[in-house]
C-alpha positions in Angstrom: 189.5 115.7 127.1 188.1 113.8 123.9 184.8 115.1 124.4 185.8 118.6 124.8 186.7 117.9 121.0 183.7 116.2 120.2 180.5 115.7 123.0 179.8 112.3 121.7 183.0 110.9 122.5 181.8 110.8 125.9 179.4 107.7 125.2 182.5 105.8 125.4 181.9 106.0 129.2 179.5 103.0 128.9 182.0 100.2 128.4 183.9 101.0 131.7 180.1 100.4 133.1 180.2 96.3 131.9 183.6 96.1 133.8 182.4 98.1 137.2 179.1 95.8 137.4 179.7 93.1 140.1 182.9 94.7 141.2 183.3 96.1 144.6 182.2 99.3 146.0 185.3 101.3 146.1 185.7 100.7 142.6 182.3 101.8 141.7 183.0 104.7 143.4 185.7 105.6 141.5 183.8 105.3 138.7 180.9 107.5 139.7 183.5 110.3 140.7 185.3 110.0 137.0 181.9 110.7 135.8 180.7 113.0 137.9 183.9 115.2 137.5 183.0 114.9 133.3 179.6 115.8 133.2 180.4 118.6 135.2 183.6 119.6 132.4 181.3 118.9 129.6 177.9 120.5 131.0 178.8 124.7 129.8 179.8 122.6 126.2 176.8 120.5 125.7 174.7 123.7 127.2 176.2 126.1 124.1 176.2 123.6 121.3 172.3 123.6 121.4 172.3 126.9 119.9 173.9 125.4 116.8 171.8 122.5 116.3 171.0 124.0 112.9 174.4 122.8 111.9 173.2 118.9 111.6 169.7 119.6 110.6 170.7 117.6 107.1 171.3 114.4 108.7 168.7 111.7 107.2 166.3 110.4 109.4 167.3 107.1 111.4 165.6 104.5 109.2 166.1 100.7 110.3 168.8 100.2 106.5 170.5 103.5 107.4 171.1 102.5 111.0 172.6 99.3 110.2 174.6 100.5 107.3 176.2 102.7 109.7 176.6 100.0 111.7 178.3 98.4 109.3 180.6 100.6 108.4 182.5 100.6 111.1 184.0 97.3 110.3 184.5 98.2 106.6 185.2 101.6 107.1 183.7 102.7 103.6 181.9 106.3 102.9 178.5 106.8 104.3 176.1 103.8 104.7 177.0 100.2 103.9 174.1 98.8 101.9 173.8 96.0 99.0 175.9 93.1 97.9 178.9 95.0 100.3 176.5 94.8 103.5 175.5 91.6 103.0 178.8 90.6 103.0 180.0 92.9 106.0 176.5 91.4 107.9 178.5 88.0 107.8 181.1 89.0 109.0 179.9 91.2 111.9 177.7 88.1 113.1 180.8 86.1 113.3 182.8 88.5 114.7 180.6 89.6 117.5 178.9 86.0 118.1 182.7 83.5 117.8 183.6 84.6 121.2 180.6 84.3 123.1 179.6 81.5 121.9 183.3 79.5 122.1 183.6 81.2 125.6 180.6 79.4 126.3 181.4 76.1 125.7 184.6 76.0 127.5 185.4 73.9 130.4 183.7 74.7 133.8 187.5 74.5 134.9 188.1 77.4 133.6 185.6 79.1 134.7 187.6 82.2 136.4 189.3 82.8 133.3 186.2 82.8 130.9 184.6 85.0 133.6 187.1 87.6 132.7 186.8 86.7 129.0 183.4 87.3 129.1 183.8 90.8 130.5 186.4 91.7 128.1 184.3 90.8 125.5 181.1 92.4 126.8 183.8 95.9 127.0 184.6 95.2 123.1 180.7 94.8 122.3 179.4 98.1 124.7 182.3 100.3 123.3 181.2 99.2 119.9 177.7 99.2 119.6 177.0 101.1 123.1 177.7 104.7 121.0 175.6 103.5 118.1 172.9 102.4 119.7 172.6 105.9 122.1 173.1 107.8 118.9 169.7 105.9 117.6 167.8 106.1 120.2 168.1 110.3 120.0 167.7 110.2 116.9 164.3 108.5 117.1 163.6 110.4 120.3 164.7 113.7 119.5 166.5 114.9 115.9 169.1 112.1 113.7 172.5 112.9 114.8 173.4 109.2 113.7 176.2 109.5 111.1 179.8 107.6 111.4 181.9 110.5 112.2 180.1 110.4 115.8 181.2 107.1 116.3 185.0 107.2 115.4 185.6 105.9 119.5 183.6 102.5 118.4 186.4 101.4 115.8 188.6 100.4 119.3 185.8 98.4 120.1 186.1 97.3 116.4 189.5 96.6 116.6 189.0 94.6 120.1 186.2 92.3 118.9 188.2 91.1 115.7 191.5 90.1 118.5 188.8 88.4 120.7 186.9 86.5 117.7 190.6 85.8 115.8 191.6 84.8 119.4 188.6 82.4 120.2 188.6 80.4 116.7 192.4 79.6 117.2 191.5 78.5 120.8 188.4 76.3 119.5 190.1 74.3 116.1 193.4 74.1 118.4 191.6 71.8 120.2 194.2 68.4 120.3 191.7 66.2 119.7 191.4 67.8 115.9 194.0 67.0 113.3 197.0 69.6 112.8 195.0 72.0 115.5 197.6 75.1 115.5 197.7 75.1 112.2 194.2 75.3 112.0 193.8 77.7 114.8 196.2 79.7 113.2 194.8 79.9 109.8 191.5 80.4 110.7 192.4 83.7 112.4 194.4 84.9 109.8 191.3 84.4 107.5 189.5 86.7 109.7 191.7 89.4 110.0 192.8 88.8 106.1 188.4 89.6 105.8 188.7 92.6 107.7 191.8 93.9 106.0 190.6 93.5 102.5 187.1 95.3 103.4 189.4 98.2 105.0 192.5 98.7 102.7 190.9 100.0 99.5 189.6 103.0 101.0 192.6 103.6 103.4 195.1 102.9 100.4 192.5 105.6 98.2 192.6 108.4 101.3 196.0 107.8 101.8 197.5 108.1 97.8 194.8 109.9 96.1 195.2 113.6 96.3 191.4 114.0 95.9 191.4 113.7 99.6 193.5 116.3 100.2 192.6 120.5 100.0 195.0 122.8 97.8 193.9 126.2 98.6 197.0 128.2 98.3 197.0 127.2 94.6 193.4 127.5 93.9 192.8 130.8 95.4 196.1 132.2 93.5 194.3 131.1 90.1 190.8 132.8 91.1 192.4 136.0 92.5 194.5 136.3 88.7 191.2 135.8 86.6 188.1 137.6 88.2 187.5 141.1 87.9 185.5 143.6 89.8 181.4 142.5 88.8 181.8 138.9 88.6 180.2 136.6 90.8 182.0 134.0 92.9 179.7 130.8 93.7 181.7 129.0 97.2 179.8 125.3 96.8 179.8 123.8 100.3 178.0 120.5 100.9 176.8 119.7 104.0 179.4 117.1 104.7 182.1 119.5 103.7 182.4 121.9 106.9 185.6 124.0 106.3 185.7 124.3 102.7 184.3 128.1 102.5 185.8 129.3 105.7 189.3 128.2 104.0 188.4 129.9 101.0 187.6 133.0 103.0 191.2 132.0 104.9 193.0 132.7 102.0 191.5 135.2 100.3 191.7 137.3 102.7 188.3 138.4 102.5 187.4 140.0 105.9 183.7 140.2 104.8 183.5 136.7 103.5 184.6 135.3 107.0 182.4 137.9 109.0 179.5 136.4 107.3 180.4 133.1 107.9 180.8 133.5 111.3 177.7 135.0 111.5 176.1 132.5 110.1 178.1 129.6 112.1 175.7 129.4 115.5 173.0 128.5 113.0 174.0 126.1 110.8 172.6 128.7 107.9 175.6 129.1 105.6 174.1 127.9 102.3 174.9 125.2 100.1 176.4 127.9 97.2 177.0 131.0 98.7 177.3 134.0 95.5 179.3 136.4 96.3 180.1 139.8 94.1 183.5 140.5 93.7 183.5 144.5 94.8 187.2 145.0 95.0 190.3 143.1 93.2 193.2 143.9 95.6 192.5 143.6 98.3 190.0 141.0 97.7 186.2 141.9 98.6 183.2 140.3 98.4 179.9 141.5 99.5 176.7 138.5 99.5 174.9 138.8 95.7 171.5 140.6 96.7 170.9 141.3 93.0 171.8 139.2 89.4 175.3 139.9 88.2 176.6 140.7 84.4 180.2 139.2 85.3 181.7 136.3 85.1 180.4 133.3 87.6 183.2 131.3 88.9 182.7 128.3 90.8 184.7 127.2 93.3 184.2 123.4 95.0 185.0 120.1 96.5 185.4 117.3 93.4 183.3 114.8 96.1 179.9 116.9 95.8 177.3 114.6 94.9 176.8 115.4 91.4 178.1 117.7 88.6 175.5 119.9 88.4 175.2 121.0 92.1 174.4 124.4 92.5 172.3 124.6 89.6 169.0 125.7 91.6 170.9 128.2 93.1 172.6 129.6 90.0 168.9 130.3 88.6 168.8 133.3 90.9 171.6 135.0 89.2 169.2 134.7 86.0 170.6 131.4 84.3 168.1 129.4 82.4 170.7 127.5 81.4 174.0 126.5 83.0 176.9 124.2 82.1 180.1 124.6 84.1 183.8 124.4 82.7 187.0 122.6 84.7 189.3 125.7 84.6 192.0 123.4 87.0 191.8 121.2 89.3 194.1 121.6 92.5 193.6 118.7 94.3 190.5 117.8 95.4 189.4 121.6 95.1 188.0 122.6 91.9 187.6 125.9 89.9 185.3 126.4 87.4 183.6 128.7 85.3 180.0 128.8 84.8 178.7 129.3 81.4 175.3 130.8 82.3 172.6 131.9 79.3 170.4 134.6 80.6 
């Protein structure tokens, strides 16, 4: 069912695989059947996306620092790539994470050698559900196109989440040894030092998602605003990044502009809707918009996201309209949703 939502969800399917090895047949069976029965759900899905591989086309190629600072992120959970001072930092603490319980499982007495066994495939479940989707994502995207970005490997923070239990786990288990001085105190406070590591990496940007209202999309309000100040003639500029999928098919939501979302639509399969779509405004009420074939005298409004990458974006594609020149003007801000008005000089 997850990777009806999302194809690559289905990568998940290789940390079953460290469990099934050295198991017995029936269970491998089962396995193969579970399988089986999902590539055959998921075939018609992955067989129609491939008409809309235009829509990823802006995914930077898989270079050995992007790779690893999506890697990275995953235990951080920051935006984009992990790189600098931040990644070295995360880098530590990924090698202790993923090597503490190996390496402590390791060394543990040959008397308990049926319970590391199943240690040891608990942890090798943890490491192939967290870097097993990562590392397929790479190889395609040196093989075929980049699809490696961190919102294809959301299903890799359980492995994540499993890997910091088994490392916090394995250090209280090593420094309670009773030979060493106060060991469950030690044991104990050495775990919650890894855990308090993870959580300070992870709460700034949860606490920023989850209180800022940057994150969040006002459209009812910012439509209302646009709809009371253009008039027929001007020229409304829908900035979409890449990253932003959604933003101008709400816009076309709740204007209720029925040729705004046929176009959109239209251009979906594709991936071509571009990064400023300028649109004429032909009719007030009801709303109508028609795609700018020719430079406008109106008005230029500007609607966008406030996380595009820069202030000026959609400057090269305001030159078409005949602007030399452009500055743009905060009008209001709803949210994380912007309005603006472009002051062009033609």
């Amino acid at each position: 069912s997850a990777g009806l939502l999302q194809p690559f969800a289905v990568l998940v399917v290789l940390a079953p695989l460290v469990i099934v090895i050295g198991n017995t047949r029936s269970i491998w069976l089962r396995f193969a059947a579970s399988v089986t029965a999902m590539a055959i759900a998921m075939a018609p899905l992955i067989i129609a996306s491939q008409s809309q591989r235009g829509q990823v086309h802006w995914i930077p190629e898989a270079t050995l620092v992007h790779a690893l600072g999506i890697l990275f992120n995953l235990v951080s959970y920051q935006v984009g790539s992990v790189t600098g001072t931040l990644g070295l930092l995360v880098a530590i603490l990924f090698i202790i994470v993923v090597a503490a319980p190996l390496i402590i499982a390791l060394r543990e007495s040959e008397a308990l050698i049926y319970s590391r066994s199943r240690g040891l495939r608990g942890y090798g479940f943890a490491v192939a559900l967290y870097l097993g989707p990562w590392l397929a994502l790479l190889a395609a995207s040196l093989i075929f196109f980049p699809v490696l970005i961190s919102h294809y490997l959301m299903p890799s923070t359980v492995g994540v989440a499993l890997l910091f239990g088994a490392a916090a786990n394995a250090l209280a288990r090593f420094l309670a040894d009773k030979q060493r001085p106060r060991p469950v105190r030690a044991g104990i406070a050495a775990a919650a030092l890894l855990v308090a590591a993870q959580l300070s990496l992870v709460a700034p940007s949860t606490v920023r998602f989850i209180v800022d209202p940057v994150w969040q999309d006002n459209f009812p309000g910012l439509v209302s605003d646009l709809q009371s100040r253009i008039a027929t003639g001007d020229v409304i500029a829908i900035a979409q990044g890449y990253t932003q999928s959604g933003f101008a098919t709400g816009i076309a939501f709740y204007t209720d502009d029925v040729n705004n979302e046929s176009d959109i639509l239209d251009r979906l399969p594709k991936g071509t809707q571009p990064r400023v779509d300028l649109r004429i405004v032909t009719s007030g009420s009801p709303l109508k918009t028609t795609q700018l074939r020719v430079p406008g005298k109106g008005a230029i409004w500007m609607v966008r996201l406030a996380g595009n990458p820069h202030p000026q974006f959609g400057k090269d594609e305001l030159i078409t309209l005949g602007c030399r020149a452009t500055s743009f003007k905060l009008v209001h801000r709803y949210s994380q949703d912007r309005l603006e008005k472009v002051i062009c000089r033609r």
